[in-house]
N, CA, C and O of each residue as an XYZ file, in Angstrom:
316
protein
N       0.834     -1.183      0.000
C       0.000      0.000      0.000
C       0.879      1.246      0.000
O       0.506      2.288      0.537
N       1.902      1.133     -0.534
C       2.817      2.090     -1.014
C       2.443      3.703     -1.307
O       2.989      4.764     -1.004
N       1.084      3.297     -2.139
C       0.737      4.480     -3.091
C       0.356      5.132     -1.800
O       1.019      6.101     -1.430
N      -0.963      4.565     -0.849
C      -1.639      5.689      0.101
C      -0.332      6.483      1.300
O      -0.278      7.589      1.838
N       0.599      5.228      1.326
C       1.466      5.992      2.049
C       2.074      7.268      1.764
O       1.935      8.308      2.408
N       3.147      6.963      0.147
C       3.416      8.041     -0.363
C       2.452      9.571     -0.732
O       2.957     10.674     -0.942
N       1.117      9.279     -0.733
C       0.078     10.237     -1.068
C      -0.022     10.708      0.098
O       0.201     11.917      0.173
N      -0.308     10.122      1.147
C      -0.207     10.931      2.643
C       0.544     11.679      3.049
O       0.206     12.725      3.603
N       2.233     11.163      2.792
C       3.745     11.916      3.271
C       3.360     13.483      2.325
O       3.178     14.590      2.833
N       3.327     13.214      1.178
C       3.087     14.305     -0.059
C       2.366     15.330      0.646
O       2.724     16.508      0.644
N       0.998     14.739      1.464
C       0.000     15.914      1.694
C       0.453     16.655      2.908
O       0.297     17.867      3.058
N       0.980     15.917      3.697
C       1.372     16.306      5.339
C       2.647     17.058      5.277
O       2.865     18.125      5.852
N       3.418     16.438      4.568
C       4.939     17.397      4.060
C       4.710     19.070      3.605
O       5.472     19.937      4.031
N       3.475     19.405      2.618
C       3.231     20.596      3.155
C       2.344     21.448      3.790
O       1.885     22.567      3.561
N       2.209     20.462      4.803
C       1.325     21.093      5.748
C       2.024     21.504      6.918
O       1.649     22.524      7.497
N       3.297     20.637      7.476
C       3.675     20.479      8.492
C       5.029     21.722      8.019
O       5.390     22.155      6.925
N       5.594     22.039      9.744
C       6.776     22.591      9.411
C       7.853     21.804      9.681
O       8.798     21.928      8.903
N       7.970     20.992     10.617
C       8.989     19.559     10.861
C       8.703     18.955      9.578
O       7.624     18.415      9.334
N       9.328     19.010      9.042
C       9.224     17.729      7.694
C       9.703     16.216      8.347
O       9.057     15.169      8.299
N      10.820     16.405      8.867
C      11.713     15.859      8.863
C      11.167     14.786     10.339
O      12.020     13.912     10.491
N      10.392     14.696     11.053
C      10.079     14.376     12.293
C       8.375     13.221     11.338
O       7.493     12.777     12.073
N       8.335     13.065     10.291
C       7.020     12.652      9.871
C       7.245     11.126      9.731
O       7.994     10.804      8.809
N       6.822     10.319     10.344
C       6.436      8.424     10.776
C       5.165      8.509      9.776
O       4.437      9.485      9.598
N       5.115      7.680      9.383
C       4.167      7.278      8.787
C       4.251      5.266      8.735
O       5.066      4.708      8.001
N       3.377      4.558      9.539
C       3.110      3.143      9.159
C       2.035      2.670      8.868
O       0.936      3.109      9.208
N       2.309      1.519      8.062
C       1.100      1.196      7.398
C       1.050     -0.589      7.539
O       1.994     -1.378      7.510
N      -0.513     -0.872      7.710
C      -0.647     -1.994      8.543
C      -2.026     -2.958      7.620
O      -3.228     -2.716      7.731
N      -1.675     -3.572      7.127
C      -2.563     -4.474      6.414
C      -3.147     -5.390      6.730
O      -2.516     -6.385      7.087
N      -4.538     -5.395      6.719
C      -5.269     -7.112      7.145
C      -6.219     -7.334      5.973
O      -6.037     -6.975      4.810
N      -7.570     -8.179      6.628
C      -8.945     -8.537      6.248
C      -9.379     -7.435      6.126
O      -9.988     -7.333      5.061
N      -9.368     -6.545      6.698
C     -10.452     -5.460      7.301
C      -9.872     -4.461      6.594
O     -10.678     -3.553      6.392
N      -9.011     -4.302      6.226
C      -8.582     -2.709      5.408
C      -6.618     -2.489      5.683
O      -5.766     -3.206      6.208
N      -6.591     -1.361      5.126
C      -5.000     -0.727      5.604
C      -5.296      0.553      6.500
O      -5.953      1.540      6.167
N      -4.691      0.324      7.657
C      -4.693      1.216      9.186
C      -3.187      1.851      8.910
O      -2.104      1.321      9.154
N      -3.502      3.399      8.213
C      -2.100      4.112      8.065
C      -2.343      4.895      9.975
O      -3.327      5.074     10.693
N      -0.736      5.169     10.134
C      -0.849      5.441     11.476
C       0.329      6.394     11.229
O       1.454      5.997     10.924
N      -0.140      8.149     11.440
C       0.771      9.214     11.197
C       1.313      9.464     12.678
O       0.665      9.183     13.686
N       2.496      9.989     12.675
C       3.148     10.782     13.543
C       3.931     11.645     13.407
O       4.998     11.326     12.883
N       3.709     13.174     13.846
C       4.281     14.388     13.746
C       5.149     14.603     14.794
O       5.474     13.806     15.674
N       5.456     15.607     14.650
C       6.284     17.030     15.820
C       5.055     17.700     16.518
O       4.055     18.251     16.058
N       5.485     17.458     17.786
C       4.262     17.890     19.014
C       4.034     19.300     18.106
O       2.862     19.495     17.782
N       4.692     19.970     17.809
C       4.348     21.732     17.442
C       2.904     21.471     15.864
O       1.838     22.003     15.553
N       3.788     20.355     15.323
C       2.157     19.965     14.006
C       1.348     19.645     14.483
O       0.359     20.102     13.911
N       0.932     18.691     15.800
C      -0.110     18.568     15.757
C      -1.509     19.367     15.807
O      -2.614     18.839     15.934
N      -1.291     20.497     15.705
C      -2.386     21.903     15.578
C      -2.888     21.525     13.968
O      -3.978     21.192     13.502
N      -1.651     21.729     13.420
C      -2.215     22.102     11.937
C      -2.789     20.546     11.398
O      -3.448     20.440     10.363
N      -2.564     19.809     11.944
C      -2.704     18.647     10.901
C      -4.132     17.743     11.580
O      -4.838     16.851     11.109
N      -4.129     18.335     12.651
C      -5.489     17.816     12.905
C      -6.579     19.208     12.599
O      -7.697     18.867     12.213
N      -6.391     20.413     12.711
C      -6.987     21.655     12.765
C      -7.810     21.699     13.429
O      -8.111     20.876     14.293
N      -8.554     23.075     13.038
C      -9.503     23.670     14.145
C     -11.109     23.018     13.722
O     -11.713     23.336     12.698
N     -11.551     22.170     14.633
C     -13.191     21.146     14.662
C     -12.473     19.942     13.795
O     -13.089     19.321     12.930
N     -11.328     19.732     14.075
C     -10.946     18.393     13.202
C     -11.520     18.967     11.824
O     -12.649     18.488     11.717
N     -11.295     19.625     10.933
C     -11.464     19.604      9.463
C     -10.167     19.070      8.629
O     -10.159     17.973      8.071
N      -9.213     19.864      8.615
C      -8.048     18.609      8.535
C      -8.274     17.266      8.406
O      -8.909     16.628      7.566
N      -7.679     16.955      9.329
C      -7.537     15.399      9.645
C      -8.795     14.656      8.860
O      -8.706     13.652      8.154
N     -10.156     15.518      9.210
C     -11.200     14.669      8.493
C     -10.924     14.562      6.803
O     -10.818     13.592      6.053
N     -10.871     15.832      6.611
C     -10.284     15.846      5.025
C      -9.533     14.677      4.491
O      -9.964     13.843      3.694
N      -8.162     14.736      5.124
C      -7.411     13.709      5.203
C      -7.977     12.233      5.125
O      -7.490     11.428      4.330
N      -8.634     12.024      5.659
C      -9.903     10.751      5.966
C     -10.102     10.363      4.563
O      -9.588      9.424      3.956
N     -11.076     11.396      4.087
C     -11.693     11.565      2.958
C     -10.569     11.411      1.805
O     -10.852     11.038      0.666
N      -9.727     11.623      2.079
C      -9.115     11.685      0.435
C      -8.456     10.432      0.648
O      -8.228      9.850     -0.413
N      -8.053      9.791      1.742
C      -7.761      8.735      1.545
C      -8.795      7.868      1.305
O      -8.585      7.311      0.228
N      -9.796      7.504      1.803
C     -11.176      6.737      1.637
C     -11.492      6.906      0.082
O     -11.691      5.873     -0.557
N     -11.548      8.034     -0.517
C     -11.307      7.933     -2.160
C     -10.036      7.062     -2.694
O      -9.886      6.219     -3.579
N      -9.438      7.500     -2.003
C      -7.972      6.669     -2.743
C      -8.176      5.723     -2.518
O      -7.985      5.058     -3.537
N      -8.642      4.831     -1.340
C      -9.028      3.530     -1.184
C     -10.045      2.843     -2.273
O     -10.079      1.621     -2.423
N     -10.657      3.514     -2.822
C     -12.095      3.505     -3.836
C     -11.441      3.007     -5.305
O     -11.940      2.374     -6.235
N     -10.108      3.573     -5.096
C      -9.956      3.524     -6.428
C      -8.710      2.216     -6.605
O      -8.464      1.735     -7.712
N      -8.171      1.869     -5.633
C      -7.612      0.705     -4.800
C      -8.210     -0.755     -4.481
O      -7.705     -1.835     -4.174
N      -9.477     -0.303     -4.688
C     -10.108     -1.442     -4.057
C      -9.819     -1.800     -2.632
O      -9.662     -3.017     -2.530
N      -9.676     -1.059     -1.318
C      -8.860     -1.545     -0.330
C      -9.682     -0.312      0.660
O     -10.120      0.743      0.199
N      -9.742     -0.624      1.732
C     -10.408      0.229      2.594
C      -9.167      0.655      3.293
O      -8.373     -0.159      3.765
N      -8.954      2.434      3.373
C      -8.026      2.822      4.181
C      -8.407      3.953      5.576
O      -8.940      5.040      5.352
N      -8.123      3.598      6.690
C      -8.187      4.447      7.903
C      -6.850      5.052      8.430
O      -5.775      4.523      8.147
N      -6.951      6.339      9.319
C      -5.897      7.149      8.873
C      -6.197      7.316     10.733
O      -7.276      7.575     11.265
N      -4.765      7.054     11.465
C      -4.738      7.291     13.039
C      -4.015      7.825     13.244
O      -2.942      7.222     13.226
N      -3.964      9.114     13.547
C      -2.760      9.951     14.307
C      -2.626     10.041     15.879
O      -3.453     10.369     16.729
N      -1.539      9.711     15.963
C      -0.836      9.273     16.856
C       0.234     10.765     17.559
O       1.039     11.449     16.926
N      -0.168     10.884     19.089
C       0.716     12.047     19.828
C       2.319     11.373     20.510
O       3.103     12.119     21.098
């Protein structure tokens, strides 16, 4: 699941100002791929944002990308 990973790093890379501090794992079963982000305590503002719109976004564009994958993807950020 290469692609959703790399599509995630892409989106968060310019969002974040730590580039360099960005985890990203990715975890495959029955049930779907469970990507699991981790930032720099100072990103976690922007990347979850203000009422979770962010992060939900994020959701969403992966859940499309999953669509087009055939593969169900969930997105857990991690402090």
């Amino acid at each position: 699941m290469q692609a959703a990973v790399d599509f995630l790093k892409y989106i968060v890379e310019n969002l974040v100002v730590h580039t360099g501090d960005i985890v990203i794992e990715s975890k495959e079963d029955e049930l779907g791929v469970l990507l699991t982000l981790r930032v720099h305590k100072e990103d976690m503002g922007v990347v979850i944002g203000k009422g979770w719109n962010t992060i939900n976004a994020l959701r969403s564009l992966l859940r499309i990308l999953g669509m087009k994958l055939d593969k169900r993807i969930n997105l857990k950020v991690e402090d």
